[in-house]
C-alpha positions as CSV (number, residue, x, y, z in Angstrom):
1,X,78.1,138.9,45.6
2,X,78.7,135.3,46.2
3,X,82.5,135.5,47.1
4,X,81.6,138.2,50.0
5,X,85.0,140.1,50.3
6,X,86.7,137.9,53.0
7,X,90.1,138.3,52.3
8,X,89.3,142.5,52.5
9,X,87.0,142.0,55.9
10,X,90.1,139.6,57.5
11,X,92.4,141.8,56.8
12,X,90.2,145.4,58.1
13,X,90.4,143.1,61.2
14,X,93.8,142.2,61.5
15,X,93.8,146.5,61.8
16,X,91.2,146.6,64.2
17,X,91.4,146.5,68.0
18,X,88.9,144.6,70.1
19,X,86.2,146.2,71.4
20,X,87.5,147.6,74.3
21,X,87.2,151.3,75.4
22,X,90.8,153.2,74.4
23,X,92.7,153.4,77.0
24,X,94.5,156.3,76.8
25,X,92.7,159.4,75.6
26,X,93.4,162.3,73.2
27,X,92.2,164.7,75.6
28,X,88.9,164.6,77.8
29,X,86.4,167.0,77.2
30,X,83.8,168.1,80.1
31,X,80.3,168.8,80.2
32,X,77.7,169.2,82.2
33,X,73.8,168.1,81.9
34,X,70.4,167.9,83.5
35,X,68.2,165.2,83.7
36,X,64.4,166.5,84.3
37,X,62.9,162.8,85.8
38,X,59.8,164.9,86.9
39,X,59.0,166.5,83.5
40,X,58.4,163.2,81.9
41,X,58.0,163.9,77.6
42,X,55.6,161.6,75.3
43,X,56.1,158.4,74.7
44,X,59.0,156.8,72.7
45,X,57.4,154.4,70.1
46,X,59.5,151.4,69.5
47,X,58.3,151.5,66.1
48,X,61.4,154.2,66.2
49,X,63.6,151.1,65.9
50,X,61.8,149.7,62.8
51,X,63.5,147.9,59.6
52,X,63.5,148.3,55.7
53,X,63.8,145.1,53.4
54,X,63.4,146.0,49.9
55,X,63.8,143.1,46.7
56,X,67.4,144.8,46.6
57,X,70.7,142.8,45.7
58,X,71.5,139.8,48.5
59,X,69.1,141.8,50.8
60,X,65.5,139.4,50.8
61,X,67.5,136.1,48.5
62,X,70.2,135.0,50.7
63,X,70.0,137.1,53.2
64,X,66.2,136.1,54.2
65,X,64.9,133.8,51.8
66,X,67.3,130.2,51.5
67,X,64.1,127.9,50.2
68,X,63.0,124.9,52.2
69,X,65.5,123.0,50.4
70,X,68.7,124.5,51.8
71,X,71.1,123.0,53.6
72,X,71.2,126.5,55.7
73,X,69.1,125.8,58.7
74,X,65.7,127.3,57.7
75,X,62.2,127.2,58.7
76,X,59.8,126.9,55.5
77,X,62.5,129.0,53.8
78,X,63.5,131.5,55.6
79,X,67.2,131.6,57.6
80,X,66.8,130.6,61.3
81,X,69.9,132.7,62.2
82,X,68.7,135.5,60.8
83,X,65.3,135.4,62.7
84,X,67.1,135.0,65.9
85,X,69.3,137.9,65.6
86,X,66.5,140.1,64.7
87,X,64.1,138.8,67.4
88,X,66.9,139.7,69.8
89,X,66.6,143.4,68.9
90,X,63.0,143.1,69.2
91,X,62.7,144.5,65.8
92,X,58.7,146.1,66.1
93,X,58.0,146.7,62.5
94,X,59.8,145.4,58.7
95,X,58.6,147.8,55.8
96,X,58.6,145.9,52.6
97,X,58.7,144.9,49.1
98,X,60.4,148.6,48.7
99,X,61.3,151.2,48.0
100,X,61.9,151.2,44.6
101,X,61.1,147.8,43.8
102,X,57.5,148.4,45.0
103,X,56.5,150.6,41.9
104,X,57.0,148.1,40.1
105,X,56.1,145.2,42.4
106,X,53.0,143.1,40.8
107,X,51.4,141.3,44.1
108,X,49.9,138.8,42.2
109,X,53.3,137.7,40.8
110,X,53.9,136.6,44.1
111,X,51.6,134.3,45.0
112,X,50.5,130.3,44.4
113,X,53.2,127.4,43.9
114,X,56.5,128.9,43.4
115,X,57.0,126.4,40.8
116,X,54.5,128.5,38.8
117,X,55.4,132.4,39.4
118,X,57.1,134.4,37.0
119,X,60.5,135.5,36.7
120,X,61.2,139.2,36.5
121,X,63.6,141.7,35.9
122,X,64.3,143.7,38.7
123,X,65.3,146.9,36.7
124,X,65.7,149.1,39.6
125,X,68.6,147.2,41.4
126,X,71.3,145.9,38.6
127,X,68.7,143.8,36.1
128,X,68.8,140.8,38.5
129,X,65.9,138.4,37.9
130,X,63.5,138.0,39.8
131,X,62.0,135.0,40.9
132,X,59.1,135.7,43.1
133,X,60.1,132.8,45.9
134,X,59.7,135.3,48.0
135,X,56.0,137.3,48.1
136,X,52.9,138.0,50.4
137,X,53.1,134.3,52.0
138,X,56.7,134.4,52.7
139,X,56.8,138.2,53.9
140,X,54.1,137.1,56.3
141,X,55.7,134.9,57.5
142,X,59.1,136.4,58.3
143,X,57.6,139.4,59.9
144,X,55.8,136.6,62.3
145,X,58.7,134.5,62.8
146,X,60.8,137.6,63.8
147,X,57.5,139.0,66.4
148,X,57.5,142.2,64.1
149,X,54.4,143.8,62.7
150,X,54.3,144.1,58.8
151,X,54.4,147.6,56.7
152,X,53.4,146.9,53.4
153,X,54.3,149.7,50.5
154,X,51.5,149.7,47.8
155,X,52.3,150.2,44.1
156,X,51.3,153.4,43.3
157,X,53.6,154.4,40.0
158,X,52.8,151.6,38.0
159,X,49.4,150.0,39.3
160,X,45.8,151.6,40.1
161,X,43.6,151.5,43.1
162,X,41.8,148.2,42.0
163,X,45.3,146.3,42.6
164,X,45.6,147.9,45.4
165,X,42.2,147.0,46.7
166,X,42.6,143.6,45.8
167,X,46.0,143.4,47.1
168,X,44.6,144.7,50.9
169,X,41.4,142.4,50.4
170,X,43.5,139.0,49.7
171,X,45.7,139.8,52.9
172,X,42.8,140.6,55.3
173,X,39.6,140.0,54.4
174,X,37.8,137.4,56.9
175,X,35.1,136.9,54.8
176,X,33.7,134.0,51.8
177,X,34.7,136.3,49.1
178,X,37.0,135.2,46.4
179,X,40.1,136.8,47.5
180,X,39.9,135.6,51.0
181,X,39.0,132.1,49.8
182,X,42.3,132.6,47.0
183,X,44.4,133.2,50.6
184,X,43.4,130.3,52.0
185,X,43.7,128.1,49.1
186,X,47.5,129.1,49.0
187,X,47.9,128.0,52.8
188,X,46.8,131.2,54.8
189,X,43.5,130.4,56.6
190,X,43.7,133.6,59.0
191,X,43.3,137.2,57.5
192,X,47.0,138.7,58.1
193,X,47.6,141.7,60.6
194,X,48.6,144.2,58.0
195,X,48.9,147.6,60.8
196,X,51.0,149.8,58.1
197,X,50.3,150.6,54.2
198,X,52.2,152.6,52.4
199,X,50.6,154.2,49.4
200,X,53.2,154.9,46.9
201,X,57.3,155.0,47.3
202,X,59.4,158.2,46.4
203,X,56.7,159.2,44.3
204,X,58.7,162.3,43.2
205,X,61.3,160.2,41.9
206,X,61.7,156.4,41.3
207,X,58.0,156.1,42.2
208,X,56.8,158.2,39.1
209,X,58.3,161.3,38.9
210,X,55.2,162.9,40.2
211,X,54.9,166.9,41.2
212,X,53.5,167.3,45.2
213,X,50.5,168.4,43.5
214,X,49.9,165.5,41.2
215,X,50.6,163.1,43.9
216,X,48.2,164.1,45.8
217,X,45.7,163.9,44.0
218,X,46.8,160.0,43.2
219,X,46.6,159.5,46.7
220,X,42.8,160.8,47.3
221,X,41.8,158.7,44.2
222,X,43.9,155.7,45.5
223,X,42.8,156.7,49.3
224,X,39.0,155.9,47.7
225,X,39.4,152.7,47.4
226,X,41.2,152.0,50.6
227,X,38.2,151.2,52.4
228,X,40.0,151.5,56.1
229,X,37.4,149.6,58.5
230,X,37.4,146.8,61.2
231,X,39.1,144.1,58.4
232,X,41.5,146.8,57.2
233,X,42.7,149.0,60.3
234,X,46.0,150.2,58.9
235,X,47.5,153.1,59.2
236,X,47.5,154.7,56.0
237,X,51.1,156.4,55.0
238,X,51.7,158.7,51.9
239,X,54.2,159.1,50.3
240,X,56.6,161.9,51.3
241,X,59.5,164.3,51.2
242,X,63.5,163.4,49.3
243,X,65.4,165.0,52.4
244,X,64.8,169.3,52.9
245,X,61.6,169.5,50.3
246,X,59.3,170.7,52.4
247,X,57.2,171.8,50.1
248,X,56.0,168.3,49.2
249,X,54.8,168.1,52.5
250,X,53.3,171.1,52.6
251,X,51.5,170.5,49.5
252,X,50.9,166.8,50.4
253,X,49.3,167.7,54.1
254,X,47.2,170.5,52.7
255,X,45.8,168.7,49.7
256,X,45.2,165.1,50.9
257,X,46.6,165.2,55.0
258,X,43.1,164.2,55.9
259,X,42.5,160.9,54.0
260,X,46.3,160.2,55.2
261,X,47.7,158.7,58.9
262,X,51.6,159.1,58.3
263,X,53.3,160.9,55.9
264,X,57.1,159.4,55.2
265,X,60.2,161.3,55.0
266,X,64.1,160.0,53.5
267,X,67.3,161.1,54.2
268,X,70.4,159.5,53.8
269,X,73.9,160.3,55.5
270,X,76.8,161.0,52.6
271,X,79.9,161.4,54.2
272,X,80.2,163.6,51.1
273,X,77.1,164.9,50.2
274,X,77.7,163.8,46.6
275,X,75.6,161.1,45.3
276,X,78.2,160.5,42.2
277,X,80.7,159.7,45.2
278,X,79.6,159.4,48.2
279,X,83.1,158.1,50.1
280,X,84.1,154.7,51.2
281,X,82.9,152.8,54.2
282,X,86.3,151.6,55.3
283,X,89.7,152.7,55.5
284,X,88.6,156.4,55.8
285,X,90.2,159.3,57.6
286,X,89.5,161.5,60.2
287,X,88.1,164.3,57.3
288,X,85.5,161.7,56.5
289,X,84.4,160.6,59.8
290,X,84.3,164.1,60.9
291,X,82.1,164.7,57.6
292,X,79.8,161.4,58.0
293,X,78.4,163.4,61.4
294,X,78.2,166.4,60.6
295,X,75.9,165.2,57.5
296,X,73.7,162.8,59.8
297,X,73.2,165.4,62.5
298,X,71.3,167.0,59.7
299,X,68.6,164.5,60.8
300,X,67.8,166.9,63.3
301,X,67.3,170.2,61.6
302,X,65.7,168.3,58.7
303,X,62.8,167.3,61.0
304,X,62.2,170.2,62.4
305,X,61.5,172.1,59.3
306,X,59.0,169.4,58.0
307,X,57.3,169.6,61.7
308,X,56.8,173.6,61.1
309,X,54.7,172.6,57.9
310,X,52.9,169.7,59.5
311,X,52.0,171.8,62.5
312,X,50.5,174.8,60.4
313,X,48.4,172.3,58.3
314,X,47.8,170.2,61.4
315,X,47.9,171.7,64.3
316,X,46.7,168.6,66.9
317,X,49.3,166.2,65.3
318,X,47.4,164.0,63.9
319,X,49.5,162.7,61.0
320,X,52.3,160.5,62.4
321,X,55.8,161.6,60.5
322,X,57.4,158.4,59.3
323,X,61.7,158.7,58.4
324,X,60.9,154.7,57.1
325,X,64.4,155.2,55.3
326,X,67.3,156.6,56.5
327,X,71.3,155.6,57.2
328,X,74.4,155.6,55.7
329,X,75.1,155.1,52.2
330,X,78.4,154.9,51.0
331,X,80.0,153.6,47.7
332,X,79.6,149.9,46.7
333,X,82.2,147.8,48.2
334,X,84.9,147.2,45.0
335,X,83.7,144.3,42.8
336,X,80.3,144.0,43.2
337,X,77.3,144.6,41.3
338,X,76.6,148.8,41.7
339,X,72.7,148.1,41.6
340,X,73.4,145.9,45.1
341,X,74.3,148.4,47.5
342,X,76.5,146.5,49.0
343,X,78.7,147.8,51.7
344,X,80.6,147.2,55.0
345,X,79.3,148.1,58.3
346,X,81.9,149.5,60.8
347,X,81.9,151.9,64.2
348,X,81.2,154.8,62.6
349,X,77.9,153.4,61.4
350,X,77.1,151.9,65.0
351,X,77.8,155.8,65.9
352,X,75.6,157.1,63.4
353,X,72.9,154.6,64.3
354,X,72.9,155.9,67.9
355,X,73.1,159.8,67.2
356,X,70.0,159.3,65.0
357,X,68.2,157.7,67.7
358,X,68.9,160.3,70.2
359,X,67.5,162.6,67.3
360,X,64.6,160.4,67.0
361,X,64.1,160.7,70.8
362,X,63.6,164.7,70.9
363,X,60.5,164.7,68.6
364,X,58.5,161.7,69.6
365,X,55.0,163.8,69.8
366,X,55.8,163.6,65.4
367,X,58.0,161.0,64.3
368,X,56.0,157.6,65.6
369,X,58.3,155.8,63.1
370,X,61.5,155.3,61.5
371,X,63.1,152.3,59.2
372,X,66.8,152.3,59.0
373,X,67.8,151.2,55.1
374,X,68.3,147.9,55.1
375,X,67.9,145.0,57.3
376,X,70.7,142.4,55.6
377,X,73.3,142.8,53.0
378,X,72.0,146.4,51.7
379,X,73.6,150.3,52.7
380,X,74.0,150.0,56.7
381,X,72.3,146.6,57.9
382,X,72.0,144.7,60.7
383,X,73.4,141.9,59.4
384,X,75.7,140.2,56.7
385,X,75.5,136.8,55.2
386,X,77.6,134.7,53.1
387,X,76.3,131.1,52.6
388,X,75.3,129.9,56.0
389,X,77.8,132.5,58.2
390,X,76.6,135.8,59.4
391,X,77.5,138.7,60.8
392,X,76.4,141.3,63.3
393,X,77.4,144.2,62.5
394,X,78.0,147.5,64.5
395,X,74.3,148.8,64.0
396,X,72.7,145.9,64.8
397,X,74.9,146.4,68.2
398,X,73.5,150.0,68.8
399,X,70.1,148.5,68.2
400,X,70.5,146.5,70.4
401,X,71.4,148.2,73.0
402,X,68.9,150.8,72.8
403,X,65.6,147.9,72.8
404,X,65.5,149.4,76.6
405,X,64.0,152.7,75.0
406,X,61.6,151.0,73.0
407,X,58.2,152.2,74.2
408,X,59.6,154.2,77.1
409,X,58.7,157.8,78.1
410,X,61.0,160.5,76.8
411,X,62.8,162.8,79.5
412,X,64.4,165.9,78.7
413,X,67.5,165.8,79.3
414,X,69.2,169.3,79.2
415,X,73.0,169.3,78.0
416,X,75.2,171.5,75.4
417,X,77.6,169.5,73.8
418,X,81.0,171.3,73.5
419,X,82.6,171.7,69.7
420,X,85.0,170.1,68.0
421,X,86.9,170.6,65.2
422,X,87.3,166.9,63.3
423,X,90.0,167.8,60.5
424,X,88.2,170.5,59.4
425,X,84.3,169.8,59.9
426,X,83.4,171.7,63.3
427,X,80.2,169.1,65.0
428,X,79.3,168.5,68.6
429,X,80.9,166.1,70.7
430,X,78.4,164.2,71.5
431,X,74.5,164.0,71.2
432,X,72.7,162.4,74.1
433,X,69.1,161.5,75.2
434,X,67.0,159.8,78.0
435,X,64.2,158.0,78.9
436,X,62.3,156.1,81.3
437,X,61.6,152.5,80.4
438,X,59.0,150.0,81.2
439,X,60.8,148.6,83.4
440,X,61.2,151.5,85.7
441,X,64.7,152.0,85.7
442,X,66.1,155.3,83.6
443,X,68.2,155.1,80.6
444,X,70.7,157.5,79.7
445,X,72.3,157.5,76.3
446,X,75.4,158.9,74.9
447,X,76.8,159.1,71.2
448,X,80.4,160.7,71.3
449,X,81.0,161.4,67.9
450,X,85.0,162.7,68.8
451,X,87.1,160.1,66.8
452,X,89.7,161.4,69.4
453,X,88.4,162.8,72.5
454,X,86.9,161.1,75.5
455,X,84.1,163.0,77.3
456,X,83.2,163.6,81.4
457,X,80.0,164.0,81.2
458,X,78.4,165.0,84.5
459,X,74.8,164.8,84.8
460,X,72.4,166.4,88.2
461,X,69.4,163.5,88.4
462,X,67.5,166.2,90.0
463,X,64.4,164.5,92.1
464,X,65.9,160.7,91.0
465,X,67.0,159.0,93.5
466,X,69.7,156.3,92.2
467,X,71.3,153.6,94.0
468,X,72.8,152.1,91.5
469,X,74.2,152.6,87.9
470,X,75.2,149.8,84.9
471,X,75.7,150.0,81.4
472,X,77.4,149.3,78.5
473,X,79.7,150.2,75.9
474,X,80.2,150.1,72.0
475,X,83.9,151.0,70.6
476,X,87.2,150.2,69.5
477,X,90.9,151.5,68.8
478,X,90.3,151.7,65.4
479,X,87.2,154.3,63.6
480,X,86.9,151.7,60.8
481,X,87.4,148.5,63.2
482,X,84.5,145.6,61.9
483,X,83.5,142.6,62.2
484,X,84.3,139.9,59.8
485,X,83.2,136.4,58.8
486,X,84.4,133.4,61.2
487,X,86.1,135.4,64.1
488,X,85.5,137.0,67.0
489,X,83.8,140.4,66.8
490,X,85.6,143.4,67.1
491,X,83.0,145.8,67.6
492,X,80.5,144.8,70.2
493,X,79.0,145.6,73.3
494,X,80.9,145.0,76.7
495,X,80.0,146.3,80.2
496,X,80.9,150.1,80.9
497,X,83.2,150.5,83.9
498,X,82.6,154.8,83.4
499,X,79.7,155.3,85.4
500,X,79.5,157.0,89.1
501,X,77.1,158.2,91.5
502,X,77.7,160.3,94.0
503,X,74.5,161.4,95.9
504,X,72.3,163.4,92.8
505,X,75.3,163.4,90.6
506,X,76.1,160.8,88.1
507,X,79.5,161.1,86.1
508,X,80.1,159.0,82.8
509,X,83.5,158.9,81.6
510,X,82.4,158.2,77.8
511,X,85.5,157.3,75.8
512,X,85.6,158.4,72.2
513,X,84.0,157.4,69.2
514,X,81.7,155.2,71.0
515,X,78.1,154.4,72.4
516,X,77.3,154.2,75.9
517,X,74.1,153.5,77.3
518,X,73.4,153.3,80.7
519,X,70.7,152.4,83.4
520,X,70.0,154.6,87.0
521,X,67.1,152.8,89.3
């Protein structure tokens, strides 16, 4: 993964247009909406726009972790460049070691001089060794450098409750016992804010091929030893659900939903639907992009039939319902290592990103978090590294310009998207939400997922009253347009020229295949 596929990502560019919208249309589609500003919904967590960075190919060693020795500007270890992007998206919450990698993760491995920590084999993602540079410490302090709160997954598959015991005591005990004093012998005098724990990954699959039943019995035994009190507040998050089994989280909420906070749920956008080949994240056609939506909008059905389960075995909505991994994942990019997940980031993914969001947006009174899979270098990150270069990819775009909804108040937002056909694959135009944000203005969000058609999308503000509009806009000439190492980007944010008001009405001329978010005070 060293030699980063330049000469492939320069010449994707050379095909792609800047990032301006298209300025001839195929055709424009119409539609009408209604914005409901005095019906205000729940609140819209900004944990919704939370992170995943798993032990996972270039994803935590290059991509985060440089060493204090690098020539790569760094503070103790960990790339400045990288930090800044992220603390520019406001990113609330990193969930880490894994995935995976967590089942097997020993803490303690971790920990002390570097010098001294053992080398493993990661056998979960290609055989790479593992040198343990990067543990508890370092996490730490990443999450802190970036302003994000940690979300620590426990190893549940491989480990028992007393190393998971240990493992919470070390991080946040206050107190003179061993542990604590350990922490503060290796530099940390502090107990760390640890607000999430995950207890056990995928436990029906990579995390121990457990039945619902089995697992939750796990969890109450490992739920024992939790001991959740003033020094240990977390939220406690089991394990849950691969994709539509809702009857692990039936079984799961009934059996153990009452030693539990959060229950987690993964689902991951195939523009194929085949995990033996899953399609190629550049230089598709329109059948594939047509395909990649109509596979993510699943998103929205899949959490409604896990919401029907949770709300017959609890009915106040207690248990948060946490989607801490989801995205796209296509096949590896030609020449690399299979178990690194490597793959190129282009519109379609910053199109995706924003869809899901204005999924995320609808059930807000459940799903208090989500963690798109991964942060750098891994399925559909932020961000792209290759020595001391990086790139911002289209996703980390949509992030960014969504941080306005982050810990805002929902408002419905009434609208029927009309249907296209997309070579074949019949999906909505569009997909759209709103919201009002803390800083009083109203935000109105678009995803028009027409690779051709550009949408007039006329929206009654009801009892708003607007006096003026802005906003911006995410798209290009080309579906697979990038951006690449050492030039300009080519898929990135610029100010949207679409928007109108004319006394309760606003009109957005959304062009296709793009983002637009915009902002009514």
């Amino acid at each position: 993964m060293a030699k980063r596929f330049l000469g492939a990502a320069v010449a994707l560019l050379a095909m792609a247009a800047a990032s301006v919208p298209a300025g001839v249309q195929a055709a424009e589609l119409a539609a009408t909406a209604t914005l409901k500003a005095d019906q205000p919904g729940t609140p819209i967590s900004r944990y919704i726009y939370g992170q995943f960075s798993e032990h996972l190919g270039a994803g935590i060693y290059d991509g985060v972790w440089v060493g204090p020795d690098s020539k790569i500007p760094n503070v103790r270890g960990i790339r400045t460049d990288v930090v800044t992007a992220l603390k520019d998206i406001h990113v609330p919450v990193i969930r880490w070691p894994g995935g995976c990698f967590a089942d097997e993760y020993r803490w303690r491995d971790g920990i002390g001089p570097r010098a001294k920590r053992p080398s493993r084999k990661n056998n979960w993602w290609g055989g790479s060794p593992e040198t343990n540079a990067f543990g508890t410490h370092e996490f730490m302090d990443f999450a802190e450098q970036v302003g994000a709160d940690p979300y620590v997954s426990i190893n549940v598959g491989s480990s028992d409750p007393t190393e998971m015991r240990e493992w919470i005591e070390y991080m946040t005990s206050p107190g003179d016992d061993t542990l604590a004093q350990e922490r503060r012998a290796n530099g940390r005098d502090k107990p760390f804010k640890v607000p999430f724990i995950g207890i056990g990954n995928e436990s029906w699959g990579c995390g121990g091929e457990m039945t619902p039943e089995y697992y939750a019995n796990e969890y109450r035994r490992f739920s024992a030893f939790f001991h959740k009190n003033d020094d240990n507040p977390a939220v406690r998050v089991g394990s849950g659900a691969n994709a539509f089994n809702t009857n692990w989280t039936d079984v799961v909420t009934k059996n153990a939903g009452r030693f539990m906070d959060a229950i987690s749920l993964h689902y991951y956008t195939l523009p194929t639907g085949d995990w033996k080949t899953k399609g190629a994240a550049t230089g598709f056609d329109k059948a594939a992009w047509g395909k990649t939506m109509a596979q993510t909008l699943r998103m929205d059905d899949l959490i409604k039939q896990h919401i029907v389960v949770m709300d017959k075995n609890d009915p106040t909505k207690r248990i948060g319902l946490y989607v801490d991994e989801w995205g796209t994942w296509y096949d590896v990019e030609p020449g690399t290592n299979p178990g690194h997940l490597y793959q190129l980031n282009t519109l379609r993914d910053g199109v995706v990103a924003a869809a899901n969001f204005n999924i995320f947006h609808r059930y807000t009174d459940r799903v208090k978090m989500t963690n798109i899979a991964q942060t750098i270098n891994v399925l559909q990150a932020m961000i792209l590294t290759q020595g001391d270069k990086i790139v911002l990819t289209p996703t980390y775009y949509a992030y960014k310009m969504y941080v306005p909804f982050q810990d805002s108040t929902a408002i419905p937002l009434d609208v029927t998207a009309p249907e296209i056909d997309v070579a074949g694959t019949k999906i909505p135009a569009f997909n759209a939400s709103a919201a009002k944000g803390k800083d009083g203005k109203t935000y109105i969000a678009v995803a028009n997922m027409s690779p051709d058609d550009g949408v007039k999308l006329s929206v009654a503000l009801g009892s708003l009253k607007a006096k003026a509009v802005s906003g911006q806009v995410l798209t290009a000439d080309k579906m697979d347009a990038m951006n690449a190492f050492g030039a300009k980007p080519a898929v990135a944010p610029v100010a949207f020229k679409g928007a109108k008001l004319a006394g309760d009405k606003l009109t957005l001329d959304v062009p296709s295949k793009s983002v637009v978010v915009v902002a009514v005070e």
